[in-house]
C-alpha positions in Angstrom: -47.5 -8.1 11.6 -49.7 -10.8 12.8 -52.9 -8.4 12.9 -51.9 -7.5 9.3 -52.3 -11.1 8.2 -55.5 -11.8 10.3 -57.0 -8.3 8.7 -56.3 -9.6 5.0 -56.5 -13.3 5.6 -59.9 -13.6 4.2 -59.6 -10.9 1.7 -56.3 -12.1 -0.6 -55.6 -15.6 0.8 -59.0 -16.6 -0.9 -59.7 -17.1 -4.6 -55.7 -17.3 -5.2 -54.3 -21.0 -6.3 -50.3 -20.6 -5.3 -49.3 -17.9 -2.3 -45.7 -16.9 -2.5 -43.7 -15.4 0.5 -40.2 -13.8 0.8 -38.0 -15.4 2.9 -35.7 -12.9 5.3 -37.8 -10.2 7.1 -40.8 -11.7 6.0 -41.1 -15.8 6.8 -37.7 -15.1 8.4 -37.3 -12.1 10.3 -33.4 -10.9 11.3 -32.6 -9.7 14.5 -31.2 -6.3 14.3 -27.5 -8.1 13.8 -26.8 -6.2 10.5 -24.3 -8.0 7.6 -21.2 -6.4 8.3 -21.5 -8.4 11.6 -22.3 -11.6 10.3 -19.6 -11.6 8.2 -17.0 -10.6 10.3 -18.5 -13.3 12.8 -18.3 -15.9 9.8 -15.1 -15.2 9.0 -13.5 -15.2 12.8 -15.2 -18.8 12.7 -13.7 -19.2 9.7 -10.2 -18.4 10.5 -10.7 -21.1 13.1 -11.4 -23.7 10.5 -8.5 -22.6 8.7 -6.1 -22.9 11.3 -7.2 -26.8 12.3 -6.4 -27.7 9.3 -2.9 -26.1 9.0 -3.8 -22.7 7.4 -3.0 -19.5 9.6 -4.8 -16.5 8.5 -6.1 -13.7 10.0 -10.0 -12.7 10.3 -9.3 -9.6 9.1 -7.5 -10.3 5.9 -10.7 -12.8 5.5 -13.4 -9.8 6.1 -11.5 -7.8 3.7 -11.5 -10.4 1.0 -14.8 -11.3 1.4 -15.8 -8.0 1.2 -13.8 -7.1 -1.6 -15.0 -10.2 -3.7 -18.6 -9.6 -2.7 -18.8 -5.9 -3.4 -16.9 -6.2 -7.0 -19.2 -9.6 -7.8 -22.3 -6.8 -7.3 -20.6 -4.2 -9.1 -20.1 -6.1 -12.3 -23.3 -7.8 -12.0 -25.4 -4.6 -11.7 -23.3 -3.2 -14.9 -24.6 -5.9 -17.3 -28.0 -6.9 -15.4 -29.5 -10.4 -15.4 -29.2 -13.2 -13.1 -27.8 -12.6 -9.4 -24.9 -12.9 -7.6 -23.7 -16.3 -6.4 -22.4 -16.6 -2.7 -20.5 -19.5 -4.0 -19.0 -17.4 -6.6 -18.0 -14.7 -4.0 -16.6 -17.9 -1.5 -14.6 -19.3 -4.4 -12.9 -16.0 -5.3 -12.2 -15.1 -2.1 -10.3 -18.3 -1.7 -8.6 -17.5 -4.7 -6.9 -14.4 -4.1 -5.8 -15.4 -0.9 -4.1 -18.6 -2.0 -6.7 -21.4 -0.4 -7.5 -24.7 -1.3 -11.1 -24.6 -3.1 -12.0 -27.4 -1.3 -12.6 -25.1 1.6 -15.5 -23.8 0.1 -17.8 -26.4 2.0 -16.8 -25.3 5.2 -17.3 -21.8 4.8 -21.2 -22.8 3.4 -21.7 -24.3 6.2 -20.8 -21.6 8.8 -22.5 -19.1 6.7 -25.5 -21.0 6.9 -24.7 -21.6 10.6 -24.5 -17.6 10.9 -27.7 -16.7 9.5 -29.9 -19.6 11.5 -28.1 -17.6 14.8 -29.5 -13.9 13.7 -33.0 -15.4 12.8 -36.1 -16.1 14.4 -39.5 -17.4 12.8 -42.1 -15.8 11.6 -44.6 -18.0 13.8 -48.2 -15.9 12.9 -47.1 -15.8 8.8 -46.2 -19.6 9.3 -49.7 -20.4 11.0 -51.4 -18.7 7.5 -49.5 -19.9 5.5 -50.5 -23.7 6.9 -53.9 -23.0 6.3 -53.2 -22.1 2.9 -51.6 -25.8 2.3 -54.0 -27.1 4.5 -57.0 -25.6 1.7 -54.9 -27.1 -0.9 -53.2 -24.0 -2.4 -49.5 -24.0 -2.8 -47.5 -22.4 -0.7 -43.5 -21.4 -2.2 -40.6 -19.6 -0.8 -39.6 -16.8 -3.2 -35.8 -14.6 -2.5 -33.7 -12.8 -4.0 -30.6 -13.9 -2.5 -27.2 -14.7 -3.1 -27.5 -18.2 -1.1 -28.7 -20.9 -3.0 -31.1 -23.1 -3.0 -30.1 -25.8 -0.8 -29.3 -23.0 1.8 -32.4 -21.5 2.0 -34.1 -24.9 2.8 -31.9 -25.6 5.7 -32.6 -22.3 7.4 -36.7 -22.7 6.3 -36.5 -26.7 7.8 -34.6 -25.2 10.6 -37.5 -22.9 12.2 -40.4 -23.9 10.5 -40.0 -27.6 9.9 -39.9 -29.3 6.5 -43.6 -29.0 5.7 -44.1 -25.4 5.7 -43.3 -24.9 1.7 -43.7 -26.8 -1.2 -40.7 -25.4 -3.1 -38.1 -22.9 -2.7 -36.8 -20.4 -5.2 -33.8 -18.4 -4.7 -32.7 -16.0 -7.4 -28.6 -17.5 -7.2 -29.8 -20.5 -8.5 -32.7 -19.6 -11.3 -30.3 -16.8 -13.0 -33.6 -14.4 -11.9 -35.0 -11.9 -9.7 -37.6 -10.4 -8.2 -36.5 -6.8 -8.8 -36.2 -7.1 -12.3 -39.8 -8.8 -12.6 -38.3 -12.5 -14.1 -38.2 -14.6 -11.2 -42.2 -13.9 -10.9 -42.6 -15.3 -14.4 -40.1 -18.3 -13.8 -42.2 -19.1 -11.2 -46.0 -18.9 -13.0 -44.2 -21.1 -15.4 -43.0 -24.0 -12.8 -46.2 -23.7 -10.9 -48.7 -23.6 -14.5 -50.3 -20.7 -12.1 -51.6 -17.2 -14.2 -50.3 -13.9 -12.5 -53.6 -13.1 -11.0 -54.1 -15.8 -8.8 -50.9 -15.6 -7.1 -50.3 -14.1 -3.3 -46.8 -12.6 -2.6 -45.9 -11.3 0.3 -42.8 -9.5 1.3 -41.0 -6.5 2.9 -39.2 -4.7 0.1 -41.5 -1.9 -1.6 -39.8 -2.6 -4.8 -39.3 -6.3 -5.2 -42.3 -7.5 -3.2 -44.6 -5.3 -3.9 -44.4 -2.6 -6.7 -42.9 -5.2 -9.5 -45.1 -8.0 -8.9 -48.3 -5.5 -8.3 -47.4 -4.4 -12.0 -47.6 -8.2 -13.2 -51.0 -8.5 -12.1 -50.1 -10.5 -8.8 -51.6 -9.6 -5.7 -49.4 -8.7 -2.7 -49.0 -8.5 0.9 -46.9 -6.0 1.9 -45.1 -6.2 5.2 -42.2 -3.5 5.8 -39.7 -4.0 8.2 -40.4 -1.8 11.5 -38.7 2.1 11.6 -36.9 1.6 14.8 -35.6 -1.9 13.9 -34.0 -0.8 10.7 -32.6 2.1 12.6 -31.1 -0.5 14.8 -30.0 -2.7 12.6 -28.2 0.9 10.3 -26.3 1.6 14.0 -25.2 -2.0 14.7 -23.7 -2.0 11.2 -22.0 1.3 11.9 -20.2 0.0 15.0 -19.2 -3.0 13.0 -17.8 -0.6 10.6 -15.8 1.1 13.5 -14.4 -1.9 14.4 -13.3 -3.4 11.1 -11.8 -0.2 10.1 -9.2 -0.3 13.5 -8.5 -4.1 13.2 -7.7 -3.1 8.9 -5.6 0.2 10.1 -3.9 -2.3 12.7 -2.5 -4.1 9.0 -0.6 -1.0 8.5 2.0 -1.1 11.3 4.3 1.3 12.0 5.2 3.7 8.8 8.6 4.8 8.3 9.7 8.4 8.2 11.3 8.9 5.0 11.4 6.7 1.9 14.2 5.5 -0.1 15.1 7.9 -3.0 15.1 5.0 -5.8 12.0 5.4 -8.0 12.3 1.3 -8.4 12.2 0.4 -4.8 9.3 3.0 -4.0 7.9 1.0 -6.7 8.6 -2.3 -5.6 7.9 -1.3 -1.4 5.1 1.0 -2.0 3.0 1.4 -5.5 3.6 -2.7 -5.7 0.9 -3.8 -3.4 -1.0 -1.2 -4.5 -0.8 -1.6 -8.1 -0.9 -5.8 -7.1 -4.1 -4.7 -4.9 -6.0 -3.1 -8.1 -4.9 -6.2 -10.4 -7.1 -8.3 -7.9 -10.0 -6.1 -8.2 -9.5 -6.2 -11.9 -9.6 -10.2 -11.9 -12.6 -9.9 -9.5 -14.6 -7.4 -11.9 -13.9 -9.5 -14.7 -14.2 -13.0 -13.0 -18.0 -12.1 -12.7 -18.3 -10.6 -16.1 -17.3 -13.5 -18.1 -19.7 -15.6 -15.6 -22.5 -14.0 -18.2 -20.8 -14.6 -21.2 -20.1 -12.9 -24.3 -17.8 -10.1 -22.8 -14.4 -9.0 -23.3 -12.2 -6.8 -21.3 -9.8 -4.0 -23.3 -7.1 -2.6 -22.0 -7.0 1.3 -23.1 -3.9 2.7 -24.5 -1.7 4.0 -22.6 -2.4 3.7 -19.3 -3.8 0.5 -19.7 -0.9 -0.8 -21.5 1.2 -0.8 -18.2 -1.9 -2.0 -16.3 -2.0 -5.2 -18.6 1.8 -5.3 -17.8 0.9 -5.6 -14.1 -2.6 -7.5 -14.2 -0.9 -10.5 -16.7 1.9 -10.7 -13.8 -0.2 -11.4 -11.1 -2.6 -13.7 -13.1 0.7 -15.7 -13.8 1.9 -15.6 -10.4 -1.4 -16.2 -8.6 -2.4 -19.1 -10.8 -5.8 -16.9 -10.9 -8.0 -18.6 -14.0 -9.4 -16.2 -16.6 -10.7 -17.0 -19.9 -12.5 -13.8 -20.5 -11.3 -12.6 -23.9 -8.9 -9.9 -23.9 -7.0 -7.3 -26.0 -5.2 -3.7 -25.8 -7.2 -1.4 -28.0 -5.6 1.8 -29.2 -7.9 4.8 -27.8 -7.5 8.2 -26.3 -9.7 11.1 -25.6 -9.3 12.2 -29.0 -10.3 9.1 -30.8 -13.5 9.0 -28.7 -13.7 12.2 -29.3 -14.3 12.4 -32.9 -16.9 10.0 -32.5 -19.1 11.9 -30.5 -18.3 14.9 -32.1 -19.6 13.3 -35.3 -22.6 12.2 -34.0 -22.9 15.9 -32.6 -23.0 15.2 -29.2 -22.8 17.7 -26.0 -20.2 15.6 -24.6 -17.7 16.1 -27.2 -17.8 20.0 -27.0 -17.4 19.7 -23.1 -14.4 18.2 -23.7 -13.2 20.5 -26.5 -13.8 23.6 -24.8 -11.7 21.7 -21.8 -8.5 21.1 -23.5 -8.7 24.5 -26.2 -10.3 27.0 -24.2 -7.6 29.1 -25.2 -7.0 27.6 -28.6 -9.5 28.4 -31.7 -12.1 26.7 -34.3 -9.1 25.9 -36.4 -6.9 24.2 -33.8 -9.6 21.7 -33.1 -10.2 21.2 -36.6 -6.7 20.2 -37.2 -6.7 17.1 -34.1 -10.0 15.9 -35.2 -9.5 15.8 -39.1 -5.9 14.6 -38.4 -4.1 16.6 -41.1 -3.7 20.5 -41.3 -6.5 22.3 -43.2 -6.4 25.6 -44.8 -9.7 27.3 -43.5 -11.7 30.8 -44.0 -10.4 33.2 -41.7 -14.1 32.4 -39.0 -12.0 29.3 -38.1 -9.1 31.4 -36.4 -11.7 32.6 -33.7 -11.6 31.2 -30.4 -12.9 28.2 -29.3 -16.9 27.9 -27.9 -18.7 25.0 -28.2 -21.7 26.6 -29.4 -20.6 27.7 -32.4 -18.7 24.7 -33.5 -21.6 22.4 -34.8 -22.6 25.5 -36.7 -19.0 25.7 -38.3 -19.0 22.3 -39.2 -22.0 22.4 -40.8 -20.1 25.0 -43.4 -18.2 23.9 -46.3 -14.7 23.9 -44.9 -16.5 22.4 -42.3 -17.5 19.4 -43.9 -14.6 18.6 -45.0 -12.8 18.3 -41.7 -15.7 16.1 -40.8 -15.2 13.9 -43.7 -11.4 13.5 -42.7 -12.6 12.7 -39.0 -15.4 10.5 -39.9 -12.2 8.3 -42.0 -10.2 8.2 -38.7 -13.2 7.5 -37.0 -14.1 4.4 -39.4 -10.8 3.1 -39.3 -10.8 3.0 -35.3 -14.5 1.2 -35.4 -12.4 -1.1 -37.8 -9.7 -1.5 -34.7 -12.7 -2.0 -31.8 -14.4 -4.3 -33.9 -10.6 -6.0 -34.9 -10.5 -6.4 -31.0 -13.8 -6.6 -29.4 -15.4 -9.4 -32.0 -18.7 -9.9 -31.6 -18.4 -9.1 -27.7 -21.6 -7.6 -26.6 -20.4 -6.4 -23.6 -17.5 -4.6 -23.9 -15.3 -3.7 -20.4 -12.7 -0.7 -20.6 -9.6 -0.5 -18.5 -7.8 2.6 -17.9 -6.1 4.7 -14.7 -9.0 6.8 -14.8 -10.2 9.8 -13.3 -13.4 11.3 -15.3 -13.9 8.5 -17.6 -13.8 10.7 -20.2 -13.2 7.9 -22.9 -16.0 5.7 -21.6 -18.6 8.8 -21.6 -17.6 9.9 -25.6 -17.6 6.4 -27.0 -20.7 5.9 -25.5 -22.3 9.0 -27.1 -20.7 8.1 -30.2 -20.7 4.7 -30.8 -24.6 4.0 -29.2 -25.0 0.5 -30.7 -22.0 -0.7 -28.2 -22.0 -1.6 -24.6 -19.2 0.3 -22.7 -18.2 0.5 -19.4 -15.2 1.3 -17.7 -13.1 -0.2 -14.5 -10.6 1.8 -13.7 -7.8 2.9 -10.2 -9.7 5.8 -9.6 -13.0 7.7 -10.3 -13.2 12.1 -9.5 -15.3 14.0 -10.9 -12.4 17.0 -10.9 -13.8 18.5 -14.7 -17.2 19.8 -13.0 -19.2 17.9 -15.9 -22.1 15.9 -16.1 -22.2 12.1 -14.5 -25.0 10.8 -15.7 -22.0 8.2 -16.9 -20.9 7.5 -13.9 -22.6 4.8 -12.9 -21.1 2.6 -15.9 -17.6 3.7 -14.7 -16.2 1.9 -11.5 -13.2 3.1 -9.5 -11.8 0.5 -8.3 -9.4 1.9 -5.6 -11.5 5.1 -4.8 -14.3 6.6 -5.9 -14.3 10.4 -4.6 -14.6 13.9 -5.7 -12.0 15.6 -3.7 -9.4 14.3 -1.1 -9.9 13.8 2.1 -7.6 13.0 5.3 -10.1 10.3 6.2 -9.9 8.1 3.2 -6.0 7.0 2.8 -6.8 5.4 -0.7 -8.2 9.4 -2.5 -4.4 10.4 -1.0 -3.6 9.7 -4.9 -6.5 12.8 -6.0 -3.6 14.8 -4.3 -0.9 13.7 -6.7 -2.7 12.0 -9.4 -0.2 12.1 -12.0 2.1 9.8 -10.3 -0.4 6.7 -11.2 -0.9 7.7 -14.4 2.6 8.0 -15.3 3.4 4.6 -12.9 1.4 2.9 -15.9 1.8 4.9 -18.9 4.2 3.4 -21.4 6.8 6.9 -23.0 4.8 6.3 -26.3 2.7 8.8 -28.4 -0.9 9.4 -27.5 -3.2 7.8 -30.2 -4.0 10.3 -32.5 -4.6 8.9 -35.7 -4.9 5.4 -37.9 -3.3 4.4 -41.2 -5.2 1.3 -43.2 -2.4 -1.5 -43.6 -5.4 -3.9 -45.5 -6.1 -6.7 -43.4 -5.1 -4.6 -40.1 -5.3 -1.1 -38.6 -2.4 1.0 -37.2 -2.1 4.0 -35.5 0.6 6.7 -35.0 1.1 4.8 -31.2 3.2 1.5 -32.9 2.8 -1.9 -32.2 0.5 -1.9 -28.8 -0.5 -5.7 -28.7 0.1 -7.2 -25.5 3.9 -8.8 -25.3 5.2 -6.1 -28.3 5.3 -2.9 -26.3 9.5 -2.8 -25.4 10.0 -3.1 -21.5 12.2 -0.2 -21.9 9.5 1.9 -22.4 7.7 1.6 -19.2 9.2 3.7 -16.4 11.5 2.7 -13.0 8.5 2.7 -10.4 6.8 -0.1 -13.0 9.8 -1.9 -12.6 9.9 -2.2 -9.3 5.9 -2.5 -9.3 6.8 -6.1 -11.3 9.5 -7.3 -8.9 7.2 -7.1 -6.3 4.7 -9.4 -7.9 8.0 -11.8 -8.6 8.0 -12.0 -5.0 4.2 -13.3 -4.1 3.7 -16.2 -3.2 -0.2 -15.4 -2.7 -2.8 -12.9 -2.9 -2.8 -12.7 1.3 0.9 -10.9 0.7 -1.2 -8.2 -0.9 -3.4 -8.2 1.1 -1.6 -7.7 4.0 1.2 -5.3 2.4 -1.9 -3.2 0.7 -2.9 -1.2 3.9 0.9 -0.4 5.0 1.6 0.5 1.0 -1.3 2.8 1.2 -0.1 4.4 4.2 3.3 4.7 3.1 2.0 6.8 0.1 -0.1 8.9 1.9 2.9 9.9 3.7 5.2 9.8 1.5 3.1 12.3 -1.0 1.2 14.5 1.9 4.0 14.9 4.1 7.3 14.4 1.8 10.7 13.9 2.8 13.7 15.0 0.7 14.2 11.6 -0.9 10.3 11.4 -1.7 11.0 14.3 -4.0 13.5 12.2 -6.4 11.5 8.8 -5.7 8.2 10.5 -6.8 9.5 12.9 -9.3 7.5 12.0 -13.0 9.4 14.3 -15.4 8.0 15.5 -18.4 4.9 13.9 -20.1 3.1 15.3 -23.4 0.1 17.0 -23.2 -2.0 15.0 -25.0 -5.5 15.2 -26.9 -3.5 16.0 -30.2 -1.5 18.9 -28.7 2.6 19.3 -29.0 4.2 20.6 -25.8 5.0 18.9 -22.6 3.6 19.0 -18.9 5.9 17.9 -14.9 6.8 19.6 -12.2 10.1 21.8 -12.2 12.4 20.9 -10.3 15.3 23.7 -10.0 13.9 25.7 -6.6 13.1 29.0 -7.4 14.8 32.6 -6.1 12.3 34.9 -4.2 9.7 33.9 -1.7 6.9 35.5 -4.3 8.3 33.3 -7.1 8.8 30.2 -5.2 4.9 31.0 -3.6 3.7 31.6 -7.3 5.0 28.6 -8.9 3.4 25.9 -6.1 -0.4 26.5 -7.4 1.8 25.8 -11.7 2.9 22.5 -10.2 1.0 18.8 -11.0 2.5 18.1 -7.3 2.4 21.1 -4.4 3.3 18.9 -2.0 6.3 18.3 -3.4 7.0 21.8 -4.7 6.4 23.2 -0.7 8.8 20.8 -0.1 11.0 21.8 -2.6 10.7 26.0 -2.4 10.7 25.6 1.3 12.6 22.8 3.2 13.4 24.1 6.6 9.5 25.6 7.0 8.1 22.2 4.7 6.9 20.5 7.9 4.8 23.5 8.7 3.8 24.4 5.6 2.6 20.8 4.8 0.8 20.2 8.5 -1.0 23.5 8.0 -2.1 22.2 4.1 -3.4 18.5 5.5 -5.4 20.9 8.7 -7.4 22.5 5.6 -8.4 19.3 3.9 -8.8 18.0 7.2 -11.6 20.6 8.2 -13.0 20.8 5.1 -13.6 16.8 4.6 -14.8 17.0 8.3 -17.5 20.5 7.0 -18.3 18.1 4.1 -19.2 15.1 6.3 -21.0 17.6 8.6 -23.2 19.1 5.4 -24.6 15.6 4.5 
C-alpha cells in the first residue's frame, strides 16, 4: 500500500480541493480478528460489567442477542433502503429483549469502542499523505459507512493517528446516508461547498469506494484489502463460528426421551419459547422499520391471526415499546390471487396450475369470480395455464373477470381500510413460499410488500426472484437438514401452521357493508377473534408467555425448545403422536374438502408402507404403522437426510 500512494501521490492528490478517505481497512487497517470475534469478546467483557453491577447473565445469551438484533436491524433496513443501521439501535434492542436497564447502553459503547482500538493498527504511510494534503491546505475528511457513530469513529481516529489528522468525520449511522447507495458522497460536497470533481476518495470496497463515487465524477484511490488477509480473517471468523455454536448447543441441556401426551403442555414446554422466540424477531423486524417511518405491519389471516395472539402477549409481558401501526388484514392465496390474475400475471397461473392441476377452466373460474357460473362446454377442460388468459379473454370469460375484479376492488377497499396511507407495507404470516407476498406484488404494483414470516422453503419449485422481500425469521432453507435444528419444522410443517391458525374459514370472498368491508372469514380485528377458536398447543404457547419475566427466559429456553421438537417430531415417541397430532384442516384456496393425517393404523405391511408417503407427518405415521421397528425405521430416515445434507454441503 505505501508504494501505491507514493506512485499516485502526484498524479490525484494534486489539483483536488477536499481528499476523502474510508476509515477501517483503509486509514484503519483490522487485524485479521474477524466480527464474530469481536463481538463475542465484547460481550464476555460485557457480561463482566453486568455482573458488577448485580446483573448475571451469560456471554452467550449476550452474543446471541446481539446477533439476533443486529442481523434483523440489517434485514429490515435493506428491505426499505435509505439511511444505515444504528449500533445504538442494535445496543438498545438487545437490552430490551433481555430485560436490561437502558442505562447500560453507555457501557457497552464504550467496550465496543475499546474492542475495535484492540483489532486496529494505523495506517502510518496513508496518514503521512494525507498530512501533506492538510499541510497544502486541502481538506482532509474521514468518510464510513458504519454502524458506529460519529463520536466513535473519532475516538478510534484520535486514538492512532492523533487529533489533527482529519478535519471532520462522517459516518453514515449518524447522516441517515451511505456510500453504497451514492448519498453520503453528495451530503458531503454539500457540507464541504466542494464539486464532485475535485474530490479524492480513497478506500478498500470496490463498490462503495470506488465504482459509486467513480460514477459521480469523484476521483478515487483504490486500495483492496490483501487475498491472504481476507482469507485469514474468513477462517478466524469460521472458528468463532465453531465455537459459538457449542457454547449455544451447551443452552440446550439434556433433552428428555419422550414428551408429555397433552397438546397444551407441548405447547407451553416446547412451541412456547419457540413461538415467544419468533415474537422477538417480529418486534426486532418491526422496531427498525418504524425507525424510517411511514410503515405499518399486517398481520395475514389466518395464520397471522394466532401470531398477533402470541406477538401482543409478549409485547405486554416484555414491556417491549412499539408504536408501529398495526392491523389484521383478511388475505389468502386466493385473494392475491385474483389480483395477479387480473393484471395477467405468470405468477398467478403458477399457482393455479398448483392447487387445480387436476381440476379444470371452470373450477378456477368459480373460486376467482366467487359465485358459480354457467360456462360453454371449453371451460370443463382441464386446467393449463396457458390457455387460461386466452379463455378469459372470451365472453364467458369476461364475465368471470368482471365478478373477480368486484372481489378484487372490495379487498383493495380492505388493504387500503387497514394500511392508510402506509407506504411501506410489512406482511406477517407462518410462511413457507410466500406465496401471498409474491401475487400481491404482481398485482397490486403501486404497493410496497414484504413479508416476515417463521419460515421461508422454496418446496413449490417456482421462481424466487421474490424472495429477497420475504424474510424467514426462524429458518430460511430449502429442504431439511440434521445440521440445522430450527428447518426440523420443513419435516412437519403443518404443525406451525395449525399452532397459529385460528378453526375459521379461509378468506374467500368480501361483501360491501357501506362504510366497511367484510369477508366470508367474520370479525378478524385484533381482540374479536373467540379464544375458543385457536387450538390447545396455542394455549399452552400463551401460558408460557404468562410466565416470563424477561426476554433472557426465551432466550435461554429457545435452544432446549428447539431441541425438544426436533426430537420429538424426528424421532417420536408414542405420546408425541397424540401431543402433535393436528386433525383435520380445510384445504383451502376456495376448495371444499379437508386435509390431516389418519390416525387408525392400517392392516397389511403394503397398506401401512403405502399410506406413510399420503401422510402431512411420516414421522409420525412410521411411528404409528410400525411401533416395535419405529426406532429403526426413523434412525435409518434421519441417516438419509443426514448424508444427503452432508452431499449438499459437499456440492457447494
Amino acid at each position: 500500500m505505501p508504494g501505491q500512494i507514493e506512485r499516485y501521490r502526484a498524479e490525484l492528490f494534486q489539483d483536488v480541493d477536499l481528499v476523502s478517505t474510508d476509515v477501517f481497512d483503509t486509514l484503519l487497517l483490522r487485524t485479521h480478528r474477524s466480527e464474530r470475534s469481536r463481538i463475542l469478546a465484547a460481550e464476555q467483557l460485557f457480561a463482566l460489567t453486568l455482573e458488577r453491577a448485580g446483573h448475571s447473565v451469560s456471554a452467550t445469551l449476550l452474543v446471541e442477542a446481539r446477533l439476533e438484533a443486529q442481523r434483523l436491524a440489517y434485514r429490515s433496513h435493506d428491505m426499505a433502503g435509505g439511511g444505515e443501521v444504528r449500533l445504538v439501535d442494535i445496543i438498545r434492542r438487545q437490552l430490551a429483549i433481555l430485560g436490561l436497564p437502558s442505562s447500560f447502553m453507555a457501557a457497552r459503547l464504550v467496550i465496543e469502542i475499546e474492542i475495535e482500538q484492540e483489532s486496529l493498527r494505523p495506517n502510518l504511510a496513508l496518514a503521512e499523505a494525507l498530512r501533506r494534503c492538510r499541510s497544502g491546505g486541502k481538506r482532509v475528511v474521514a468518510v464510513s459507512d458504519i454502524a458506529l457513530p460519529t463520536a466513535a469513529l473519532e475516538t478510534l481516529i484520535t486514538a492512532f493517528h492523533g487529533a489533527d489528522l482529519v478535519d471532520r468525520v462522517y459516518s453514515s449511522a449518524d447522516m441517515a446516508a451511505t456510500k453504497r447507495r451514492g448519498d453520503l458522497f453528495g451530503l458531503v460536497m454539500r457540507e464541504e461547498a466542494v464539486r464532485a470533481g475535485r474530490i479524492l476518495h480513497i478506500g478498500d470496497d470496490d463498490a462503495a469506494d470506488h465504482r459509486i463515487p467513480s460514477m459521480l465524477g469523484i476521483r478515487t484511490l483504490y486500495l483492496p484489502r490483501p487475498k491472504l488477509r481476507r482469507y485469514l480473517t474468513r477462517a478466524h471468523g469460521g472458528v468463532t463460528e465453531l465455537v459459538r455454536l457449542a457454547r449455544k448447543r451447551d443452552l440446550a441441556g439434556r433433552i428428555r426421551a419422550g414428551t408429555n401426551a397433552d397438546p397444551t403442555a407441548f405447547g407451553r414446554e416446547v412451541l412456547g419459547p419457540i413461538a415467544a422466540e419468533f415474537c422477538l424477531a417480529i418486534w426486532l423486524y418491526a422496531d427498525e422499520a418504524q425507525r424510517k417511518g411511514n410503515a405499518t405491519l399486517l398481520f395475514c389471516a389466518r395464520g397471522g391471526l394466532g401470531i398477533r395472539e402470541v406477538f401482543e402477549r409478549i409485547l405486554s409481558r416484555l414491556n417491549l415499546p412499539l408504536a408501529l401501526p398495526r392491523e389484521n388484514l383478511a388475505v389468502s392465496r386466493l385473494v392475491a390471487a385474483r389480483a395477479a390474475m387480473i393484471a395477467r400475471s405468470p405468477a398467478a397461473l403458477d399457482e393455479l396450475g398448483r392447487e387445480f392441476g387436476d381440476g379444470s377452466f371452470a373450477d378456477v373460474a368459480q373460486v376467482l369470480a366467487g359465485r358459480t357460473h354457467e360456462l360453454p362446454a371449453a371451460w370443463s377442460q382441464r386446467f393449463s395455464g396457458d390457455q387460461f388468459y386466452s379463455l378469459l379473454d372470451s365472453a364467458a370469460g369476461q364475465d368471470v373477470v368482471a365478478d373477480a375484479a368486484v372481489q378484487d376492488a372490495l379487498f383493495r377497499r380492505h388493504l387500503a381500510d387497514v394500511s392508510g396511507s402506509a407506504e411501506r407495507i410489512i406482511l406477517c404470516d407462518t410462511g413457507l413460499y410466500g406465496s401471498t407476498q409474491r401475487l400481491l406484488s404482481a398485482g397490486i404494483p403501486e404497493r410496497s410488500f414484504e413479508t416476515i414470516q417463521f419460515a421461508r422453503c422454496n418446496y413449490k419449485r417456482f421462481d424466487e426472484s421474490h424472495f429477497p422481500r420475504v424474510a424467514g425469521l426462524a429458518v430460511e432453507r430449502n429442504c431439511y437438514s440434521s445440521f440445522d435444528v430450527r428447518s426440523t419444522v420443513l419435516r412437519y410443517w403443518h404443525l406451525i401452521e395449525s399452532l397459529f391458525e385460528p378453526r375459521i374459514p379461509s378468506v374467500k370472498t368480501f361483501t360491501d357493508c357501506a362504510e366497511t368491508v367484510s369477508s366470508n372469514a367474520g370479525d378478524i380485528r385484533y381482540g374479536s377473534v373467540p379464544k375458543e377458536v385457536f387450538n390447545s398447543r396455542l394455549t399452552g404457547v400463551l401460558e408460557y408467555i404468562d410466565t416470563l419475566s424477561s426476554g433472557m427466559m426465551v432466550k435461554a429456553d429457545a435452544p432446549r425448545a428447539w431441541a425438544q421438537l426436533k426430537r420429538a417430531i424426528v424421532r417420536p415417541a408414542l405420546a408425541d403422536l397424540h401431543a402433535l397430532a393436528i386433525g383435520t384442516r380445510s384445504v383451502d384456496f376456495g376448495r371444499p374438502g379437508m386435509i390431516g393425517d389418519r390416525t387408525d393404523p392400517q392392516t397389511g405391511a403394503l397398506s401401512r408402507l403405502s399410506s406413510i408417503n399420503t401422510q402431512l407427518w411420516r414421522e409420525g405415521a412410521v411411528a404409528r404403522e410400525f411401533p416395535r421397528s419405529r426406532a429403526a425405521l426413523l434412525g435409518s430416515i434421519e441417516t438419509f437426510h443426514a448424508l444427503r445434507g452432508f452431499s449438499s454441503w459437499m456440492r457447494h
